[in-house]
C-alpha positions as CSV (number, residue, x, y, z in Angstrom):
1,X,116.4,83.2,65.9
2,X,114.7,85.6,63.1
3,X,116.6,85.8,60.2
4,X,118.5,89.8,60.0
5,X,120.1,90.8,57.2
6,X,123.4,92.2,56.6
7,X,124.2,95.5,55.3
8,X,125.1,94.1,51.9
9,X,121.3,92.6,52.0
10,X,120.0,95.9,52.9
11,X,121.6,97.6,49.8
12,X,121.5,101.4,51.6
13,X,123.5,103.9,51.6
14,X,125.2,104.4,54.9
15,X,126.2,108.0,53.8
16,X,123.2,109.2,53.0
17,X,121.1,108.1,55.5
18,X,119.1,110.6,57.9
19,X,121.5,109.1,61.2
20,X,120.6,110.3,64.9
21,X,123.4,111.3,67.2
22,X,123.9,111.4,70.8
23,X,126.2,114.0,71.0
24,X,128.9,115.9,69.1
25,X,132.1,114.2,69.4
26,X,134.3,111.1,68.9
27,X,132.3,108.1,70.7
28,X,129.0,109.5,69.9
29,X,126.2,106.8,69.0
30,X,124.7,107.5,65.9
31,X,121.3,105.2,64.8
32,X,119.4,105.8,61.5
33,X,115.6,104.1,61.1
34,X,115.1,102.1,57.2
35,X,111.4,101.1,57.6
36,X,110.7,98.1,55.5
37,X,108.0,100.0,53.2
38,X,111.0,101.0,51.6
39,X,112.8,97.5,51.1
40,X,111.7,94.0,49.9
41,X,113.6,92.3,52.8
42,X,110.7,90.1,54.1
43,X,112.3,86.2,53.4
44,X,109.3,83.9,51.8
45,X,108.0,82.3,55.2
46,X,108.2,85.6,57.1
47,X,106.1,88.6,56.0
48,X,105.8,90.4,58.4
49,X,106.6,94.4,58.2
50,X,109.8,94.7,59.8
51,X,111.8,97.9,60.5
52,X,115.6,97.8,60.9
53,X,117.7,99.7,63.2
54,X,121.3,100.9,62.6
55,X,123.3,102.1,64.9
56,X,127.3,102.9,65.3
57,X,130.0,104.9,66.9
58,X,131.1,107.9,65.3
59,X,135.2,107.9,65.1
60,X,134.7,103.7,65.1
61,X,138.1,103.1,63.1
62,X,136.4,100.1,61.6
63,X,133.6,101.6,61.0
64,X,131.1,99.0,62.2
65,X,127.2,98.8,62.1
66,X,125.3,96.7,64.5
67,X,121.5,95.8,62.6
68,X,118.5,95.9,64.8
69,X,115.2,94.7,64.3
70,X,112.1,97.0,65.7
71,X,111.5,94.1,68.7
72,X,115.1,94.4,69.8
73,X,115.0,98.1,69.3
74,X,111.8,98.5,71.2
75,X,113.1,95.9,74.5
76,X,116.5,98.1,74.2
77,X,114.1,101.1,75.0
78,X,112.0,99.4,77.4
79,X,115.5,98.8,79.6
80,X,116.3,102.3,79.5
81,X,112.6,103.5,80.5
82,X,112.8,101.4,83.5
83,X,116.4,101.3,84.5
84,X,117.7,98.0,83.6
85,X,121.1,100.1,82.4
86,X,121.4,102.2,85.8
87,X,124.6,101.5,88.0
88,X,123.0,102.0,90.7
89,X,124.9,105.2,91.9
């Protein structure tokens, strides 16, 4: 497993990030994009440029993030392109 950082790690502001929403109301996802240009997150042994996604529910009462990496990210996008989420109806 690739090491992810928390959002203590990632030191950002959760209020003034740019976030994304998928609708209007209570329930809504909402997912901001902090590319790693902009952090020194990279552990010793892995240098590679990573991108971290955030996403969370607008009206959550605990108010919680979930951390994606771009790979997770972009195999979340590949399901939904080719209908891994469908139910089928």
């Amino acid at each position: 497993m690739r090491w992810k950082p928390t959002l203590a790690q990632l030191g950002v502001d959760l209020e003034a990030l740019d976030w994304q929403r998928s609708g209007t109301g209570s329930g809504s996802f909402e997912i901001a994009f902090i590319p790693s240009a902009e952090r020194d997150l990279a552990r010793a042994d892995d240098r590679s440029e990573v991108e971290w996604i955030l996403l969370r529910v607008s009206g959550d009462p605990d108010r919680r993030v979930l951390i994606y990496d771009r790979i997770e990210w972009e195999s979340f996008l590949h399901g939904v392109k080719h209908g891994e989420f469908d139910d089928g109806a």
